[in-house]
N, CA, C and O atoms as a Maestro MAE file, in Angstrom:
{
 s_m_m2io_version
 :::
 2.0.0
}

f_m_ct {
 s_m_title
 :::
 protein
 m_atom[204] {
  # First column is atom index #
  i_m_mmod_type
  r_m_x_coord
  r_m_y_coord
  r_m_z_coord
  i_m_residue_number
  s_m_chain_name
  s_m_pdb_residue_name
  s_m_pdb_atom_name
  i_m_atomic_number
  :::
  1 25 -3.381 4.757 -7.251 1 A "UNK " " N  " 7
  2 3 -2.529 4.231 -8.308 1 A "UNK " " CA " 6
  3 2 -2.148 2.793 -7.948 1 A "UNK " " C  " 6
  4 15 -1.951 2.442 -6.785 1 A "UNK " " O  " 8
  5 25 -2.090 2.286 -8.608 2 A "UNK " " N  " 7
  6 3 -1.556 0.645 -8.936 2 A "UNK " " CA " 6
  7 2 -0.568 0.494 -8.541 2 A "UNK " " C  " 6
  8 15 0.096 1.529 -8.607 2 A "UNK " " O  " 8
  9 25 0.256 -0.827 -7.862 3 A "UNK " " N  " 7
  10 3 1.545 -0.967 -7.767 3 A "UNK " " CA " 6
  11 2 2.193 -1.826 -9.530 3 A "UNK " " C  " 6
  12 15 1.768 -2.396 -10.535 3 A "UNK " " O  " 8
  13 25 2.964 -1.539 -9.129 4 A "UNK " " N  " 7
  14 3 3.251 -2.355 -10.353 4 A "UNK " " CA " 6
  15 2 4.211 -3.293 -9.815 4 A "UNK " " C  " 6
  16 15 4.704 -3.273 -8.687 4 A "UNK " " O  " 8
  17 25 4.455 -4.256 -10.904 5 A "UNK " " N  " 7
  18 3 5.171 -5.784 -10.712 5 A "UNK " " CA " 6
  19 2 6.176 -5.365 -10.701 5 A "UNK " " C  " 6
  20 15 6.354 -4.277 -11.249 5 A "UNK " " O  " 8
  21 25 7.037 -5.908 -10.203 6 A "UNK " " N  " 7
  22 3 8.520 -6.288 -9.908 6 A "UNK " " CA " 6
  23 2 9.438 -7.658 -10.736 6 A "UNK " " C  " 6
  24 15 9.817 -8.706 -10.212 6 A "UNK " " O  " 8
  25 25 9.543 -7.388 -11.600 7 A "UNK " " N  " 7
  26 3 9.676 -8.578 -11.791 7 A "UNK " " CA " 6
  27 2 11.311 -8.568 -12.304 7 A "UNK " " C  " 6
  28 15 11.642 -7.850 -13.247 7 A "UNK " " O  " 8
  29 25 12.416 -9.536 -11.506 8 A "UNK " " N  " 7
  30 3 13.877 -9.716 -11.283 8 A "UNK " " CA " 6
  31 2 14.307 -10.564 -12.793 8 A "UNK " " C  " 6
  32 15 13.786 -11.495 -13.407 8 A "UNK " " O  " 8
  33 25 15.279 -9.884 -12.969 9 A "UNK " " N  " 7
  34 3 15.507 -10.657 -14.582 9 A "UNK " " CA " 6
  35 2 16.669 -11.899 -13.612 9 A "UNK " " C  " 6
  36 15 17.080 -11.572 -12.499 9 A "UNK " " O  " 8
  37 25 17.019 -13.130 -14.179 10 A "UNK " " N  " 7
  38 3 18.120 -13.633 -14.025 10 A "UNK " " CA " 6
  39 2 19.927 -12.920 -13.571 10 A "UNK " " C  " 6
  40 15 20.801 -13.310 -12.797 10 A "UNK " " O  " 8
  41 25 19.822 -11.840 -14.446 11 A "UNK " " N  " 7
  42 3 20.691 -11.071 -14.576 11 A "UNK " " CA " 6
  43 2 21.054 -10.288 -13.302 11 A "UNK " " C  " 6
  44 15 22.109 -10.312 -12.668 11 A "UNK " " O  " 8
  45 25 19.737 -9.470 -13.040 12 A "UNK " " N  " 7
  46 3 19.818 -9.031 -11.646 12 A "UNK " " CA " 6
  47 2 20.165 -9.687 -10.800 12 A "UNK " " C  " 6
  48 15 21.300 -9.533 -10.349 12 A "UNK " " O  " 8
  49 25 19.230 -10.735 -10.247 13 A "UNK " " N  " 7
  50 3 19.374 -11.120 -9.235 13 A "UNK " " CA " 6
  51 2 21.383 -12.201 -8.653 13 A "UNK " " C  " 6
  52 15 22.025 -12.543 -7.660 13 A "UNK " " O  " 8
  53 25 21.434 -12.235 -10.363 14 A "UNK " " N  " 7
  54 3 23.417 -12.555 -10.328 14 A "UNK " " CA " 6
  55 2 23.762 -10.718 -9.823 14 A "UNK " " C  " 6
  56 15 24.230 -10.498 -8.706 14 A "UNK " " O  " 8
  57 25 23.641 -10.257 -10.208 15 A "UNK " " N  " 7
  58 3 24.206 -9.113 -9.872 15 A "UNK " " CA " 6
  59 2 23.977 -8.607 -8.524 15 A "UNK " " C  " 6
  60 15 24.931 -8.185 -7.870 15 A "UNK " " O  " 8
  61 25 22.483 -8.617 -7.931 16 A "UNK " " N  " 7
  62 3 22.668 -8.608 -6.434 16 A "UNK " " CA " 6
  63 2 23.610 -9.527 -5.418 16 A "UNK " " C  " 6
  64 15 24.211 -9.063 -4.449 16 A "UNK " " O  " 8
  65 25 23.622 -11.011 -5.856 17 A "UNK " " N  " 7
  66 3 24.310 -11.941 -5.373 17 A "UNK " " CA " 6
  67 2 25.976 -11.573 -5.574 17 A "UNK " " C  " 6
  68 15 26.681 -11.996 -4.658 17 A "UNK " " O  " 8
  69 25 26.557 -10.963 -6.475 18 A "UNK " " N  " 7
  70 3 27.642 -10.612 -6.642 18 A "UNK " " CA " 6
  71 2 27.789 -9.691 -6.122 18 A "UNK " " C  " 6
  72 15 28.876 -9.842 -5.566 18 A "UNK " " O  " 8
  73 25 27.264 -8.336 -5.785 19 A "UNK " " N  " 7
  74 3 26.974 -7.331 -5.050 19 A "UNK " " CA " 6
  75 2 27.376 -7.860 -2.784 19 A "UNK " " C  " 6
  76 15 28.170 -7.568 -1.890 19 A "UNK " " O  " 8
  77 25 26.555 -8.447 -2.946 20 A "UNK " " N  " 7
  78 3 26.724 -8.974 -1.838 20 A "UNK " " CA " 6
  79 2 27.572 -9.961 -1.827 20 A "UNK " " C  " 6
  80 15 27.152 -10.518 -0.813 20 A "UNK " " O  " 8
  81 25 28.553 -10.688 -2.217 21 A "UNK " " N  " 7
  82 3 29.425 -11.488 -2.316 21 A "UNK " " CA " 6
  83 2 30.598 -10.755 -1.821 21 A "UNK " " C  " 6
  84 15 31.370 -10.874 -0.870 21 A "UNK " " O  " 8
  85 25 30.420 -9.805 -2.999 22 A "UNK " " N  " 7
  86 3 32.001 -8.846 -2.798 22 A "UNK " " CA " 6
  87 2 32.565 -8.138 -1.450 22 A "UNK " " C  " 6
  88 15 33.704 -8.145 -0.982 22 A "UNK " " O  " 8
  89 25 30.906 -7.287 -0.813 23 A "UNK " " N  " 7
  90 3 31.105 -6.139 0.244 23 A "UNK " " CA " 6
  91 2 30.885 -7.553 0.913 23 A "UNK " " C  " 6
  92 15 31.733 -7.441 1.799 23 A "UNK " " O  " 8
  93 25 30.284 -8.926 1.127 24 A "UNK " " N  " 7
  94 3 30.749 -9.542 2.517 24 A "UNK " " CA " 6
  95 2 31.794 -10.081 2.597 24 A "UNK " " C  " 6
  96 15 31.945 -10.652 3.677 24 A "UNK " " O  " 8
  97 25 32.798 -10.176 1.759 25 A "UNK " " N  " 7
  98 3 34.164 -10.590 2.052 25 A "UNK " " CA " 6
  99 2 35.178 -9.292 3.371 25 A "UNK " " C  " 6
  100 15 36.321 -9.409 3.815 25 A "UNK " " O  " 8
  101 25 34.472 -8.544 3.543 26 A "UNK " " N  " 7
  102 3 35.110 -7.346 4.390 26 A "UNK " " CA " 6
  103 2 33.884 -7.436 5.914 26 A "UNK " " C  " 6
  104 15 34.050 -7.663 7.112 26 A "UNK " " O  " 8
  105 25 32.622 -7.107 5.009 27 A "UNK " " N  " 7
  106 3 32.015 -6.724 5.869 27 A "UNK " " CA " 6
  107 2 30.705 -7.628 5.698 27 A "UNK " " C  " 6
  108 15 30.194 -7.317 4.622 27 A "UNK " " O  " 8
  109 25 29.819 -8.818 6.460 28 A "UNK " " N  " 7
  110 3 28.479 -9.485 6.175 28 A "UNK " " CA " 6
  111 2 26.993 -8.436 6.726 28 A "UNK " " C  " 6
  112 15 25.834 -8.664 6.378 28 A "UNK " " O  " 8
  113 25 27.321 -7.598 7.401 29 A "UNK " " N  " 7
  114 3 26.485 -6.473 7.937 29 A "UNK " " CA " 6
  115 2 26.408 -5.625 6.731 29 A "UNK " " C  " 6
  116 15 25.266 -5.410 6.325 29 A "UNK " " O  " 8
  117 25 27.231 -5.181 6.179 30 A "UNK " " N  " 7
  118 3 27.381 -4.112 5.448 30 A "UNK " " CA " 6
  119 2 26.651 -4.157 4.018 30 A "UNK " " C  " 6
  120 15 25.963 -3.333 3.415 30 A "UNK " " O  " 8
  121 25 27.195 -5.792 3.649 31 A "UNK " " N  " 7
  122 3 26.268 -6.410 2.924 31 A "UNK " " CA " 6
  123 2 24.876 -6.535 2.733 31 A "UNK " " C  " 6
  124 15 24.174 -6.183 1.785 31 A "UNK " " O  " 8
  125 25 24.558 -7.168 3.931 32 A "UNK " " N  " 7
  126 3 23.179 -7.510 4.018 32 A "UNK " " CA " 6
  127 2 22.678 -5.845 3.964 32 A "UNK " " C  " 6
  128 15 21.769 -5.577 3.178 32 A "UNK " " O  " 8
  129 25 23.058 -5.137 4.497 33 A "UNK " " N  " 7
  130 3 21.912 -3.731 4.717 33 A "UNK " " CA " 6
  131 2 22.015 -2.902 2.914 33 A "UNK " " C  " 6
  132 15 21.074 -2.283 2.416 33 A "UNK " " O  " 8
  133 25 23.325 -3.114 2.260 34 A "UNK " " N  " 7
  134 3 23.720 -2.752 0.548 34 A "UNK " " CA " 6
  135 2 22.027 -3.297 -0.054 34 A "UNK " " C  " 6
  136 15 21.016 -2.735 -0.474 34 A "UNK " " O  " 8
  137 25 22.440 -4.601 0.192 35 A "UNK " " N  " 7
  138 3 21.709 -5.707 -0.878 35 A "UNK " " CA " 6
  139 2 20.166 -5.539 -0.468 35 A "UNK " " C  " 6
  140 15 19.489 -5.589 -1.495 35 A "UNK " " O  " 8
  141 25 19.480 -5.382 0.528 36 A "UNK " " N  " 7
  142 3 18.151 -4.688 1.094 36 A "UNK " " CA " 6
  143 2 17.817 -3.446 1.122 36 A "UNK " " C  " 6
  144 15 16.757 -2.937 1.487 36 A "UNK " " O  " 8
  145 25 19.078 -2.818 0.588 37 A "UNK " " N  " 7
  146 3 18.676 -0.785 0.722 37 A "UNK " " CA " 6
  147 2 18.340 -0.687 -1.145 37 A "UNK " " C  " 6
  148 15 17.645 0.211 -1.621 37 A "UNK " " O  " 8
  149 25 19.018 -1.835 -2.024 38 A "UNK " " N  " 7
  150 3 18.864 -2.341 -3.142 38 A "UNK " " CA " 6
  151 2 17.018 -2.712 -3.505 38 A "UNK " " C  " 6
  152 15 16.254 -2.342 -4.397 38 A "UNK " " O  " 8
  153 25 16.872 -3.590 -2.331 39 A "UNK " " N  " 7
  154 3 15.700 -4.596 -2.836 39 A "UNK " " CA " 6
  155 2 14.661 -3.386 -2.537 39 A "UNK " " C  " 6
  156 15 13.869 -3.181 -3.458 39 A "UNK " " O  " 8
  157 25 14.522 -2.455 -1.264 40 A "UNK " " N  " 7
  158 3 13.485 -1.442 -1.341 40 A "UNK " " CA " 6
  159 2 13.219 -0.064 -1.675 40 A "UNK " " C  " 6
  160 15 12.308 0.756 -1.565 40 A "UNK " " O  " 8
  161 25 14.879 -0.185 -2.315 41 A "UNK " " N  " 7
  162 3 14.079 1.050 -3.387 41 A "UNK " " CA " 6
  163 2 13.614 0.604 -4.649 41 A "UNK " " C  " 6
  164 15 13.261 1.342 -5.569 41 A "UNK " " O  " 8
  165 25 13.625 -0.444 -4.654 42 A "UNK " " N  " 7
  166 3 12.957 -1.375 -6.239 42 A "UNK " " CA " 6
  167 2 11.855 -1.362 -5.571 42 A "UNK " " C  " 6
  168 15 11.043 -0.940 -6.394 42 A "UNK " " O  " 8
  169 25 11.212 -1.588 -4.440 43 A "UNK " " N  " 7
  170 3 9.847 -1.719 -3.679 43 A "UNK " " CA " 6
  171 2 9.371 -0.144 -3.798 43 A "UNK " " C  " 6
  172 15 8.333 -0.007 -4.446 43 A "UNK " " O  " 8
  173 25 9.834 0.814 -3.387 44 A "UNK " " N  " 7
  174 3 9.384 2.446 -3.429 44 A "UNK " " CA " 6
  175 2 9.212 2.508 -5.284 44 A "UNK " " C  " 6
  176 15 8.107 2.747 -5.772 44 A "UNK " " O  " 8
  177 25 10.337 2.282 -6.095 45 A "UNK " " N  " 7
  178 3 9.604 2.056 -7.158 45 A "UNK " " CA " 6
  179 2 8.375 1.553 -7.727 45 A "UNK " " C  " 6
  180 15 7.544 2.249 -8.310 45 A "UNK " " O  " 8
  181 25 8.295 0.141 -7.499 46 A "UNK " " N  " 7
  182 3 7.119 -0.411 -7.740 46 A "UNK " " CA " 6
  183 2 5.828 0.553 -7.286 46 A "UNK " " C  " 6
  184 15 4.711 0.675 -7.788 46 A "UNK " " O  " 8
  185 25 6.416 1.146 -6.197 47 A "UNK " " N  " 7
  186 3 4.692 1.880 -5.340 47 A "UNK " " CA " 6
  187 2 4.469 3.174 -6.076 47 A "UNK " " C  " 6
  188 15 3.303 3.565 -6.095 47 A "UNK " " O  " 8
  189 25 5.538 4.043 -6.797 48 A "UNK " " N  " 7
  190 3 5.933 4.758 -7.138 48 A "UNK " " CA " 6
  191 2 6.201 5.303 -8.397 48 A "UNK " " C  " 6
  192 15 6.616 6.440 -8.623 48 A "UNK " " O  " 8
  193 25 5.902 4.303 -9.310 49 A "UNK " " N  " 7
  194 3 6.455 4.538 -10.696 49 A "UNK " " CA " 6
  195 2 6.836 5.530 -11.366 49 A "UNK " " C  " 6
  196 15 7.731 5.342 -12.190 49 A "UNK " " O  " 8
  197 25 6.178 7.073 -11.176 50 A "UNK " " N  " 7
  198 3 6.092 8.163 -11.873 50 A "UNK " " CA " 6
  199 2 7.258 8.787 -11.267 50 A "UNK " " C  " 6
  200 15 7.668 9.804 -11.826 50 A "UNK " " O  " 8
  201 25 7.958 8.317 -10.083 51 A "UNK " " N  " 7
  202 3 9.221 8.982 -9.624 51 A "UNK " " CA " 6
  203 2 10.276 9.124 -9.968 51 A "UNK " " C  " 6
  204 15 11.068 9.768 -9.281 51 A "UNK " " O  " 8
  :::
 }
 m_bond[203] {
  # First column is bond index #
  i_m_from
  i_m_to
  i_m_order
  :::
  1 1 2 1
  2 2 3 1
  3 3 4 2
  4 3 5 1
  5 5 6 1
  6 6 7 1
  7 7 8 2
  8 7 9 1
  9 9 10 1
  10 10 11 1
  11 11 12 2
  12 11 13 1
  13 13 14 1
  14 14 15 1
  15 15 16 2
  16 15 17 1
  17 17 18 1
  18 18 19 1
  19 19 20 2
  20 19 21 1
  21 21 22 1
  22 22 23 1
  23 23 24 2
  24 23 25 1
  25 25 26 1
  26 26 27 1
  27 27 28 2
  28 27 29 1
  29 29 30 1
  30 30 31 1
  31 31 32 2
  32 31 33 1
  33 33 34 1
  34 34 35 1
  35 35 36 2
  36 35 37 1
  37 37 38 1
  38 38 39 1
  39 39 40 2
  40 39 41 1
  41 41 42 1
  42 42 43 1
  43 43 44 2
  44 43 45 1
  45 45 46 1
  46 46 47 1
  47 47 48 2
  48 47 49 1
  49 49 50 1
  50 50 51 1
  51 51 52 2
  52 51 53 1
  53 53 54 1
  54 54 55 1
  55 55 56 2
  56 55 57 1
  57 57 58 1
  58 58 59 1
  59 59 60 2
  60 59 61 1
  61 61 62 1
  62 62 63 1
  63 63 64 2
  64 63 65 1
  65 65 66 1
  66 66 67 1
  67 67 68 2
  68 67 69 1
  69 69 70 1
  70 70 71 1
  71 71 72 2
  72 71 73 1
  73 73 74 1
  74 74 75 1
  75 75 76 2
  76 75 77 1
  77 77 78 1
  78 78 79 1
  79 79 80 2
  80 79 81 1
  81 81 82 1
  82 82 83 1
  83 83 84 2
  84 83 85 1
  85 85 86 1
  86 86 87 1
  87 87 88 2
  88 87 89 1
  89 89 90 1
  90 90 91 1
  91 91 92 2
  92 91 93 1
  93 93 94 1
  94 94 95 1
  95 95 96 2
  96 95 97 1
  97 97 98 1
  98 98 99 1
  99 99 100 2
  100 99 101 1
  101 101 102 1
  102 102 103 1
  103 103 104 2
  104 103 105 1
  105 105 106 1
  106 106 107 1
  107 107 108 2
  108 107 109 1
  109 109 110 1
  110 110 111 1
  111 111 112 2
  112 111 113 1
  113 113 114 1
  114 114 115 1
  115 115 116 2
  116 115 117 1
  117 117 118 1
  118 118 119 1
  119 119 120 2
  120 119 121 1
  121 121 122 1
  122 122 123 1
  123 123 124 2
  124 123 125 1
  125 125 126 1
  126 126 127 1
  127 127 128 2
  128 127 129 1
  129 129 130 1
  130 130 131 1
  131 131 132 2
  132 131 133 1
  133 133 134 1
  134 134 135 1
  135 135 136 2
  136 135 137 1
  137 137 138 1
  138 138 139 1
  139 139 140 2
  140 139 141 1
  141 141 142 1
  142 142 143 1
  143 143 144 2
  144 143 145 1
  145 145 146 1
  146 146 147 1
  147 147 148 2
  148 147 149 1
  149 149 150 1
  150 150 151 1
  151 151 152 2
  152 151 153 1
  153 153 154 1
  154 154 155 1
  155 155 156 2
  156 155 157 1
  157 157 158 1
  158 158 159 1
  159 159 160 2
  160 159 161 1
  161 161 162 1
  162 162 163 1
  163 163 164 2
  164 163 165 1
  165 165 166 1
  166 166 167 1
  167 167 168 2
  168 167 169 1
  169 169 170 1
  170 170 171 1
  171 171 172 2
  172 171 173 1
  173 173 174 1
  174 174 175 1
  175 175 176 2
  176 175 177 1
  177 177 178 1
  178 178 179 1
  179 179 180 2
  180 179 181 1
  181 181 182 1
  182 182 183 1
  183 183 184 2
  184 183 185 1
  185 185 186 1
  186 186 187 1
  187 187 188 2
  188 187 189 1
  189 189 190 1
  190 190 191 1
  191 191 192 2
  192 191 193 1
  193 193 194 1
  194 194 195 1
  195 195 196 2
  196 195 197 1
  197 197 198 1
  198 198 199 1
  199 199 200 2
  200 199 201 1
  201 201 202 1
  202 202 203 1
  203 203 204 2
  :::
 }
}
């Protein structure tokens, strides 16, 4: 099976950035691992589509 594209609207990617804005005002660890546990299940998607 094919991967399919990924492709980030404007919208999102404000919303990840706000995402991670918020949880690093407490925590920049906590953040970074939110905002990447974010980006690869959009990656398991892409590989994945029918899931």
């Amino acid at each position: 099976m094919a991967k399919v594209k990924i492709t980030w609207t404007k919208e999102a990617e404000i919303w990840l950035k706000d995402i991670y804005d918020y949880i690093s005002q407490d925590n920049r660890d906590a953040a970074e691992k939110v905002v990447n546990g974010i980006y690869h299940k959009v990656q398991v998607i892409a590989s994945f589509p029918q899931i």
